[in-house]
MDAnalysis code that builds the backbone (N, CA, C; Angstrom):
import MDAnalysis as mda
import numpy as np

u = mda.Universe.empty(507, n_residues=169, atom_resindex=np.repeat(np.arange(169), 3), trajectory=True)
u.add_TopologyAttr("name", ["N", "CA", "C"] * 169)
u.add_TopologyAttr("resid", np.arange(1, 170))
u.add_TopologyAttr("resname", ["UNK", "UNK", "UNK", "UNK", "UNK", "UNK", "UNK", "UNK", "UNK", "UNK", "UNK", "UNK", "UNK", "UNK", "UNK", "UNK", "UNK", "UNK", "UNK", "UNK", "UNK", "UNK", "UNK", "UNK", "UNK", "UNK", "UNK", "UNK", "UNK", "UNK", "UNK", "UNK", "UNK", "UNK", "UNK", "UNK", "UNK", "UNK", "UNK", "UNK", "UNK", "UNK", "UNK", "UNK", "UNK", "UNK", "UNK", "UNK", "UNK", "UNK", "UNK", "UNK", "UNK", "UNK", "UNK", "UNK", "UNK", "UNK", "UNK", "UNK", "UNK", "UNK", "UNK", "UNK", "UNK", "UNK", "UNK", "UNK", "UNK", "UNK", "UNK", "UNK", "UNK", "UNK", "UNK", "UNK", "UNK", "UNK", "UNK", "UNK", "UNK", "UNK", "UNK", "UNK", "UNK", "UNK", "UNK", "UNK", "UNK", "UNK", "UNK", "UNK", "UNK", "UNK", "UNK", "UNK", "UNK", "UNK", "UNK", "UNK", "UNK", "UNK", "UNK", "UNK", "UNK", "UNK", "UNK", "UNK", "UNK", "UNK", "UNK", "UNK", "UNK", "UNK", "UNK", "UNK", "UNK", "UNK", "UNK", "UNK", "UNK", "UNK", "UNK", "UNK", "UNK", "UNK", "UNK", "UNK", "UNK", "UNK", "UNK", "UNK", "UNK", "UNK", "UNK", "UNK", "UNK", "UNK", "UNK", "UNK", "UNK", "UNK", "UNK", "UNK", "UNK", "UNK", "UNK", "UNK", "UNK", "UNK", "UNK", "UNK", "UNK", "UNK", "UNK", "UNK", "UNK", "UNK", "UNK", "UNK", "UNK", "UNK", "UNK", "UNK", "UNK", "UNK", "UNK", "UNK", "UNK"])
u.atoms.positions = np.array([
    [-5.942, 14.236, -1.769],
    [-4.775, 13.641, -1.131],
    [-4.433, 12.315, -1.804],
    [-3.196, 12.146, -1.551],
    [-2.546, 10.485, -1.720],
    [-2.541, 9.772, -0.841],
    [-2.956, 8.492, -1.161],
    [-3.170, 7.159, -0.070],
    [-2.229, 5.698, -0.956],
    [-1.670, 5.243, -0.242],
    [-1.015, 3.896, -0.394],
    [-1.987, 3.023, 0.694],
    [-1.879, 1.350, -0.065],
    [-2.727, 0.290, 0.902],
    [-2.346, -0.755, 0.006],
    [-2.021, -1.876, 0.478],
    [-2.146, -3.151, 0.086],
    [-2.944, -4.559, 0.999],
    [-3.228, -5.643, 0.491],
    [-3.350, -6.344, 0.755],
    [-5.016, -6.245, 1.726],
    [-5.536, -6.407, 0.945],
    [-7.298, -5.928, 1.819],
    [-7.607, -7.276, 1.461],
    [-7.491, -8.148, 0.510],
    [-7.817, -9.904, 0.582],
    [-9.192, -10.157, 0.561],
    [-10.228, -8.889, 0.140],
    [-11.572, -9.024, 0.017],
    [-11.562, -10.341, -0.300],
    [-12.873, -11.112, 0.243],
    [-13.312, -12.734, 0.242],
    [-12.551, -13.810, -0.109],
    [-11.262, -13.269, 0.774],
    [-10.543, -14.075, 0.867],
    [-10.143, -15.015, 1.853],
    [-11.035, -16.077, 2.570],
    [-11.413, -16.753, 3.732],
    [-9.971, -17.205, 4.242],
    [-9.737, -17.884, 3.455],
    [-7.953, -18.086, 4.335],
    [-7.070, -17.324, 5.145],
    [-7.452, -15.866, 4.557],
    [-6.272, -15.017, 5.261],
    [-6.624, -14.990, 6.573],
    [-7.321, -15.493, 6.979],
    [-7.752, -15.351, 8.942],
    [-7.042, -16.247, 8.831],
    [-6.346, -17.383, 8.363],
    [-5.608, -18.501, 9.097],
    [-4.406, -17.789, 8.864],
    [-3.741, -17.538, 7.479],
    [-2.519, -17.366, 7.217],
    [-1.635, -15.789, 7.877],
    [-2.728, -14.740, 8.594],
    [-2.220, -13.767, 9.169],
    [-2.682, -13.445, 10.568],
    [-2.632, -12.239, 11.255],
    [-3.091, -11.957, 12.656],
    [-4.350, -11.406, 12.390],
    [-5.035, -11.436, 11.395],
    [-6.179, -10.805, 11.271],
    [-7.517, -11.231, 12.475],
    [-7.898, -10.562, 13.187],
    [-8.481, -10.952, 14.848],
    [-10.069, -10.769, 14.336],
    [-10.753, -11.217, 13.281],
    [-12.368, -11.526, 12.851],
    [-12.931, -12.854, 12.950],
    [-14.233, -12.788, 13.216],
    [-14.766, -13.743, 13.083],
    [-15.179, -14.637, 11.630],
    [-15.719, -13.695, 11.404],
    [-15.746, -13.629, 9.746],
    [-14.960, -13.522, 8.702],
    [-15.175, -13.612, 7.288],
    [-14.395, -13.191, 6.257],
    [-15.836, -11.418, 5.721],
    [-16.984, -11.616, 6.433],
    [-17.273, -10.529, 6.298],
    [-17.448, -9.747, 6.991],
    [-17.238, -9.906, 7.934],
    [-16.570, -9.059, 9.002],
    [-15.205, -8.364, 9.130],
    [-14.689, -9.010, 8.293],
    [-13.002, -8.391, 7.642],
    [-13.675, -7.302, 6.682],
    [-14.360, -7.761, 5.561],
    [-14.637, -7.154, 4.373],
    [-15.338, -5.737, 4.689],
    [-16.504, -5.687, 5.804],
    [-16.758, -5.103, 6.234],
    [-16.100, -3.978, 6.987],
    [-15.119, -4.426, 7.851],
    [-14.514, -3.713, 8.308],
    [-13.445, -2.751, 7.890],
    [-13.290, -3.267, 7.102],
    [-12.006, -2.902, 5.677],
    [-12.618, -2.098, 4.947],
    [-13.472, -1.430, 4.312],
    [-14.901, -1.121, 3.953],
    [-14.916, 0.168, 5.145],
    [-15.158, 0.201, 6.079],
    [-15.804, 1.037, 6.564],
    [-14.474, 2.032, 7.323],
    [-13.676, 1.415, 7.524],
    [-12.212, 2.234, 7.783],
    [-11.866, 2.872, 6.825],
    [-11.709, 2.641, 5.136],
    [-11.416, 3.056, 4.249],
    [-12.095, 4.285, 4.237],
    [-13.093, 4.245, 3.761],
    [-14.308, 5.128, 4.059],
    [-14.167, 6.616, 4.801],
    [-13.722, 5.731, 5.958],
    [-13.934, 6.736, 7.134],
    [-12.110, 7.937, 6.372],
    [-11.490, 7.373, 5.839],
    [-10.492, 8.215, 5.277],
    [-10.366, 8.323, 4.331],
    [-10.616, 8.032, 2.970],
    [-10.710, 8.520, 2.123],
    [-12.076, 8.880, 1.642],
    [-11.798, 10.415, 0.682],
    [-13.084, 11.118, 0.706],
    [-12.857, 10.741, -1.030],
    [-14.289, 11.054, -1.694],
    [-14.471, 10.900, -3.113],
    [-12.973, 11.663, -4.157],
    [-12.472, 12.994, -3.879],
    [-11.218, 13.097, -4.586],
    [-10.445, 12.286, -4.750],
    [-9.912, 11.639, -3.544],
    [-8.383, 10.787, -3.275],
    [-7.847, 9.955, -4.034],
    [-6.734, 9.839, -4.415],
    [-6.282, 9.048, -4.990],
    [-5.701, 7.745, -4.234],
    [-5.848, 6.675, -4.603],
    [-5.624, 5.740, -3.567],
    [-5.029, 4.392, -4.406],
    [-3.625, 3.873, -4.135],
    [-2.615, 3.376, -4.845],
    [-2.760, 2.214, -4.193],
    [-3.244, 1.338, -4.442],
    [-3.516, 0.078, -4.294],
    [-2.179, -1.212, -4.448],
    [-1.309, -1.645, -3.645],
    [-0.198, -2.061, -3.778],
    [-0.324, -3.839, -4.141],
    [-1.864, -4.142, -4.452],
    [-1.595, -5.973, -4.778],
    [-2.481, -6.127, -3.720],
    [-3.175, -7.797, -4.203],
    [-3.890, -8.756, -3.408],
    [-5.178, -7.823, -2.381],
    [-5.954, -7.424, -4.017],
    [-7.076, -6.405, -3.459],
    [-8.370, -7.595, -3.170],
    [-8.416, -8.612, -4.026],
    [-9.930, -9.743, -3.562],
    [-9.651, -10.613, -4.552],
    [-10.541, -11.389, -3.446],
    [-10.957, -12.850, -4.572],
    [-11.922, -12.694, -5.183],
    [-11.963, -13.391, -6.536],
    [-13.514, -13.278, -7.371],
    [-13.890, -11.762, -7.676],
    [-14.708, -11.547, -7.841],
    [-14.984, -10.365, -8.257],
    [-14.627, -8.795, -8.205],
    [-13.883, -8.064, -7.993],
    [-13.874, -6.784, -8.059],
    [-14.630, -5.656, -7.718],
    [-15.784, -5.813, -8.691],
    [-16.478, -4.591, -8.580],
    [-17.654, -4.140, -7.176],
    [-18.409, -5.385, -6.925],
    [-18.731, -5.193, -5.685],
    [-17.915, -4.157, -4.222],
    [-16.708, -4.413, -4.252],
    [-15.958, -4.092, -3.181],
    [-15.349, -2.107, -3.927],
    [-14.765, -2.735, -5.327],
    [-14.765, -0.870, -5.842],
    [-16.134, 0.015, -5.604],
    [-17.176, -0.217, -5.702],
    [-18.127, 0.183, -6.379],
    [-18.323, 0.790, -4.587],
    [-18.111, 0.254, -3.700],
    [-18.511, 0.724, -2.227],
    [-17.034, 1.543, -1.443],
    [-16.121, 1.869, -2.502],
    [-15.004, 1.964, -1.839],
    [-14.867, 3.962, -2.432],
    [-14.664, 4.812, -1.624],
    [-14.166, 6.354, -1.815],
    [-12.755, 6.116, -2.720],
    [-12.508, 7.510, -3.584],
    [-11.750, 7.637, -4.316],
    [-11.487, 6.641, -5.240],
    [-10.209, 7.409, -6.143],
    [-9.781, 6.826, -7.433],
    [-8.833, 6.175, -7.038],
    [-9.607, 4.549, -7.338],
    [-8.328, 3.414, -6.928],
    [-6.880, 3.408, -8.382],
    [-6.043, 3.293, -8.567],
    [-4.927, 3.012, -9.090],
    [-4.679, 1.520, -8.334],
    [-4.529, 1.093, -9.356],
    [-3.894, -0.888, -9.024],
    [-3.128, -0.990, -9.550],
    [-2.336, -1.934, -8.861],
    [-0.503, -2.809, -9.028],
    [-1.049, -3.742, -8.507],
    [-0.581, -4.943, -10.005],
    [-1.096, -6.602, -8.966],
    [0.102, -7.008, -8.186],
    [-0.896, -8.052, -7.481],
    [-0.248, -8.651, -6.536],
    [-0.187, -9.869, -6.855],
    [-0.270, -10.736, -5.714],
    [0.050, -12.371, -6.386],
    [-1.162, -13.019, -6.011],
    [-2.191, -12.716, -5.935],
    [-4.050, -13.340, -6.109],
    [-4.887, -11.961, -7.202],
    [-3.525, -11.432, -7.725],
    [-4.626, -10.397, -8.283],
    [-5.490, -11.227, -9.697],
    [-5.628, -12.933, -10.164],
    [-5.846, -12.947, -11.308],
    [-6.331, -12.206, -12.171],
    [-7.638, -11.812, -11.600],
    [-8.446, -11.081, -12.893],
    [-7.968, -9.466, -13.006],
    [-6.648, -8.677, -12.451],
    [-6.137, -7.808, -13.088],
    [-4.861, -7.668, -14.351],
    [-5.305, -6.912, -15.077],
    [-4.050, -6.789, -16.128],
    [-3.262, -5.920, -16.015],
    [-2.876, -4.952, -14.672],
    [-1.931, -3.990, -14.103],
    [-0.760, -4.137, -14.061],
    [0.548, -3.548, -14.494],
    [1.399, -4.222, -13.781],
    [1.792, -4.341, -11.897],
    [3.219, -5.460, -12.130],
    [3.384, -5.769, -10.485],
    [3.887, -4.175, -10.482],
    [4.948, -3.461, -11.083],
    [5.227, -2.566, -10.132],
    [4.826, -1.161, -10.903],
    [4.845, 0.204, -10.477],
    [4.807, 1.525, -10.827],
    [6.212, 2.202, -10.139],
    [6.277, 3.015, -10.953],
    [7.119, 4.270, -10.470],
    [6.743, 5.542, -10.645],
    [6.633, 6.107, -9.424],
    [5.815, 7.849, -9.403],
    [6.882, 8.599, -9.722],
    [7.350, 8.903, -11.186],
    [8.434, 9.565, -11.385],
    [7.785, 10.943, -12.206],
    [8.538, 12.190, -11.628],
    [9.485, 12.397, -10.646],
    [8.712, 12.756, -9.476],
    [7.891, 12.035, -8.999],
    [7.384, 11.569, -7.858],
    [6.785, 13.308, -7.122],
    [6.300, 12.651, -5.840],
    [4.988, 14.282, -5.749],
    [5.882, 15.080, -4.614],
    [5.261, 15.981, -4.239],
    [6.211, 16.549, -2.844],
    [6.256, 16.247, -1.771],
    [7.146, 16.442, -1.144],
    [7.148, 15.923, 0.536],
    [7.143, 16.940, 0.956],
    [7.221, 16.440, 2.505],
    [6.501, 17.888, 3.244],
    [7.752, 18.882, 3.078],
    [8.746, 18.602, 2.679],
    [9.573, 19.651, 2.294],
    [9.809, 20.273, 0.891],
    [8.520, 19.948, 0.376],
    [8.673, 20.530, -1.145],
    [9.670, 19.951, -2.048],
    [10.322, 18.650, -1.724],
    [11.290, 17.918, -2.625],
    [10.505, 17.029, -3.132],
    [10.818, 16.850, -4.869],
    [9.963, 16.256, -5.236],
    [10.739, 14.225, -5.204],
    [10.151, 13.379, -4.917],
    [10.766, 12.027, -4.540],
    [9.950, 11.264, -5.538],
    [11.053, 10.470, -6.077],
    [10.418, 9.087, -6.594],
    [9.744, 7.804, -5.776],
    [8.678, 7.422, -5.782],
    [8.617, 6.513, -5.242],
    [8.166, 5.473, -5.758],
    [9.025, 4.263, -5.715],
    [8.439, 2.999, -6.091],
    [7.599, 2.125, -5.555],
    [6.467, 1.671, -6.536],
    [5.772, 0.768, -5.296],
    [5.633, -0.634, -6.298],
    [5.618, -1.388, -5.150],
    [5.777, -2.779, -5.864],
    [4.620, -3.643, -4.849],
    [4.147, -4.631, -5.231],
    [3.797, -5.933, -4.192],
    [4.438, -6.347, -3.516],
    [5.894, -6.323, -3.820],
    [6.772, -7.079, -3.021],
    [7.847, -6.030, -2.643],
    [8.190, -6.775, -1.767],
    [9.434, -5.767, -1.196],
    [10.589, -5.812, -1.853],
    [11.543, -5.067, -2.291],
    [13.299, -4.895, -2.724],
    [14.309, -4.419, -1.539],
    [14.980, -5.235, -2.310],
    [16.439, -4.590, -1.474],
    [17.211, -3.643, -2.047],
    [16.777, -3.345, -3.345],
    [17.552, -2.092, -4.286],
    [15.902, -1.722, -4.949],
    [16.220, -0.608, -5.120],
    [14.956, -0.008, -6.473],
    [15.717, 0.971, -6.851],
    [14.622, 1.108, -7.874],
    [15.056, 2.875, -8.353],
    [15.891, 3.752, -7.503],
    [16.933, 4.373, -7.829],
    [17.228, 5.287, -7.190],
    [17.398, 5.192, -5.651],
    [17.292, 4.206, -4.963],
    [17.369, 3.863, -3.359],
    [18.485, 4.597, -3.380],
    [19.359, 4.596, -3.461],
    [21.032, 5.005, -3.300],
    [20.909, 6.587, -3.168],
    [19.522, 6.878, -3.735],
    [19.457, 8.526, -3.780],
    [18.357, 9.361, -2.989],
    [18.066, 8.443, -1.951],
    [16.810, 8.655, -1.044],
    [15.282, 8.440, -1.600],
    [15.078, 7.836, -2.671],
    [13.460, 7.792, -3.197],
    [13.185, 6.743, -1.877],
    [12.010, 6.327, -2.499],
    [11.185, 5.565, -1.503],
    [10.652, 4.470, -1.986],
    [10.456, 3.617, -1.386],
    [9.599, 1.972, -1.675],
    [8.728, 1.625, -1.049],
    [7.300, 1.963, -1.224],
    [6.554, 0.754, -0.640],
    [6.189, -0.133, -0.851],
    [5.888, -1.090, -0.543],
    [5.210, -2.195, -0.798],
    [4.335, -3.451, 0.539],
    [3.966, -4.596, -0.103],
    [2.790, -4.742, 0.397],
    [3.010, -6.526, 0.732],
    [2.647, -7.348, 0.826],
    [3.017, -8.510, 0.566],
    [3.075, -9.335, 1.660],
    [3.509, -8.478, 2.814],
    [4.271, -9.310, 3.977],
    [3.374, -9.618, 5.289],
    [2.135, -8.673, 5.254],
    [1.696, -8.408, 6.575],
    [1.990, -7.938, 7.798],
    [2.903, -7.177, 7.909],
    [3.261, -6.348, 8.726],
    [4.549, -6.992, 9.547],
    [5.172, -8.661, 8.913],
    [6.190, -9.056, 9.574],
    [7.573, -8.729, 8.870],
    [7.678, -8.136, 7.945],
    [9.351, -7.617, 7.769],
    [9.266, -6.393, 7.408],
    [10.677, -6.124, 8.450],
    [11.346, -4.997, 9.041],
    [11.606, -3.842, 7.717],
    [11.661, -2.312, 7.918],
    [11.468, -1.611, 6.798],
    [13.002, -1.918, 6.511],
    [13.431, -1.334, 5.411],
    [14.859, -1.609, 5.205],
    [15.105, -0.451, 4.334],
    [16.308, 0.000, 4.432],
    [16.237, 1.676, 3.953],
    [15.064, 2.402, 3.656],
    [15.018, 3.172, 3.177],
    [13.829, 4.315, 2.780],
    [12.396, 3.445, 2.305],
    [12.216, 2.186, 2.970],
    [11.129, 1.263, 2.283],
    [10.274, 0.334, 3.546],
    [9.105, 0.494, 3.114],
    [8.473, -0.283, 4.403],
    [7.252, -0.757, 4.052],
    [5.780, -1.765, 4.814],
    [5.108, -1.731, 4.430],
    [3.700, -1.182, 4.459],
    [2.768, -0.874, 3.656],
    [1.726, 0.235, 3.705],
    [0.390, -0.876, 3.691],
    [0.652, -2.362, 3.866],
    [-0.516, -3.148, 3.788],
    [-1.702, -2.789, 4.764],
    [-2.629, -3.567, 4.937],
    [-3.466, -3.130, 5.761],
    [-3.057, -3.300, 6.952],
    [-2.647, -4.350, 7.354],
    [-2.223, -5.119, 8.475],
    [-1.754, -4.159, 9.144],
    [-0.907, -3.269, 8.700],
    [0.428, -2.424, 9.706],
    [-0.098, -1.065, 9.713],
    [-1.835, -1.018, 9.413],
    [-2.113, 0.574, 9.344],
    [-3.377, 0.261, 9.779],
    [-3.707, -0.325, 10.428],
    [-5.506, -0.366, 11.397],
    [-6.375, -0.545, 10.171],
    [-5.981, -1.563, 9.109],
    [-7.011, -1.859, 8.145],
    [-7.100, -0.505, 7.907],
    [-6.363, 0.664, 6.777],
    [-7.232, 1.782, 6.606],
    [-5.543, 2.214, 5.459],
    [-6.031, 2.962, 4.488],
    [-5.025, 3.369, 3.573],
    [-4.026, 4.039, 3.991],
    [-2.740, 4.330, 4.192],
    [-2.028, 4.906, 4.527],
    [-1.631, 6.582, 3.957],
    [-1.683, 7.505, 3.970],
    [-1.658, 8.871, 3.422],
    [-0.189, 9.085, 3.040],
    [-0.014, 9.965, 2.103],
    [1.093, 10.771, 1.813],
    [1.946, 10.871, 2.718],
    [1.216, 11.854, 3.741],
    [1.861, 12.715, 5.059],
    [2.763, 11.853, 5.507],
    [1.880, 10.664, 5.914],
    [2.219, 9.838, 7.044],
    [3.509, 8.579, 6.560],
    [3.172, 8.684, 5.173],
    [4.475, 7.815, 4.823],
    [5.784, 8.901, 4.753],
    [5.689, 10.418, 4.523],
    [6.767, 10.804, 4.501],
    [7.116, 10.878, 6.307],
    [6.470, 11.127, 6.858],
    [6.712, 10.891, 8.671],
    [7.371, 9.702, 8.868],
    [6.933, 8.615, 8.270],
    [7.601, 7.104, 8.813],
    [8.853, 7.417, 8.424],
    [9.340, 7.504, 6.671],
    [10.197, 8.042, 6.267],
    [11.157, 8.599, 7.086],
    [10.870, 9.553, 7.354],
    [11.678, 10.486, 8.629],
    [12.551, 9.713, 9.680],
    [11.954, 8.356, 10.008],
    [12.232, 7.808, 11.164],
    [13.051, 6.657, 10.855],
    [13.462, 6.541, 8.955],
    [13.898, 5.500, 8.733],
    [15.800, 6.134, 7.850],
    [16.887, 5.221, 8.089],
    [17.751, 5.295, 7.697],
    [17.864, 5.108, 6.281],
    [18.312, 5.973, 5.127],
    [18.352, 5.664, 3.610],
    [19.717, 4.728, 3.751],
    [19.330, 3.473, 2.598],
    [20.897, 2.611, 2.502],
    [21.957, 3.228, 2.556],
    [21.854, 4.618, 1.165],
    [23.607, 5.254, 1.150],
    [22.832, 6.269, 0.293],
    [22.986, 7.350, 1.004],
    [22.841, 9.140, 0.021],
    [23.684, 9.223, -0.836],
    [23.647, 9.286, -1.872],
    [24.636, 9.809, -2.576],
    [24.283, 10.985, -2.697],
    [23.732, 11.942, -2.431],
    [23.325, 13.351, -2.959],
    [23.858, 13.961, -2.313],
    [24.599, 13.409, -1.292],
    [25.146, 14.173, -0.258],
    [26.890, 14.293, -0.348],
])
């Protein structure tokens, strides 16, 4: 399966001040983040990492984490050389067998690729405080119980969200 997630902030002590994150710890976040993941992604998965994965080191936190991470930096990603954005072109199927582009970025847009033609945007950045805006929303941890977000479930949100302007139609 496919998984989208951003913003996990491994040992990153500040983010308990700067978000709603409800821990005592910064390893008690890490931990917890860690063991939700886990609990959903199995060793196949592919798992699209949208920015601002940890501070300092890396491999500790990969090395304990299921599936094949794919990274897009973010804006604490220093020690990656990824780019900020990807495009899954011509993107995988939805539950209706249409195949969709989807862009994912760190940050959110108000235009991408193809928006005008129903693709999709996720991205990561915000913490769960701004509103999706056409076919685009966010997949951080914050807005998904600390845990990667799936394929399925982004084409479901999808479902529930207005595209800017179809042109296909």
């Amino acid at each position: 399966m496919i998984y989208f997630t951003s913003d996990t902030h491994f040992n990153h002590k500040r983010i308990l001040q700067y978000s709603s994150r409800n821990f005592f710890s910064i390893e008690e976040m890490n931990e917890t983040i860690i063991k939700n993941w886990n609990s959903v992604i199995k060793e196949n998965d592919i798992v699209y990492h949208l920015g601002d994965f940890c501070f300092g080191n890396p491999k500790p936190f990969i090395d304990r984490l299921n599936g094949k991470i794919i990274f897009i930096k973010g804006s604490h990603d220093k020690w990656m050389n990824e780019p900020y954005m990807r495009v899954i072109s011509p993107g995988i199927k939805d539950e209706y067998g249409n195949n969709r582009i989807i862009v994912l970025c760190h940050y959110s847009m108000r235009s991408w690729e193809k928006s005008h033609y129903a693709s999709y945007h996720l991205f990561g950045h915000h913490h769960g405080v701004l509103e999706p805006y056409g076919l685009s929303f966010d997949v951080g941890v914050d807005c998904w119980n600390y845990c990667p977000v799936s394929f399925d479930e982004v084409c479901k949100k999808m479902s529930t969200l207005k595209p800017i302007v179809d042109f296909r139609k």
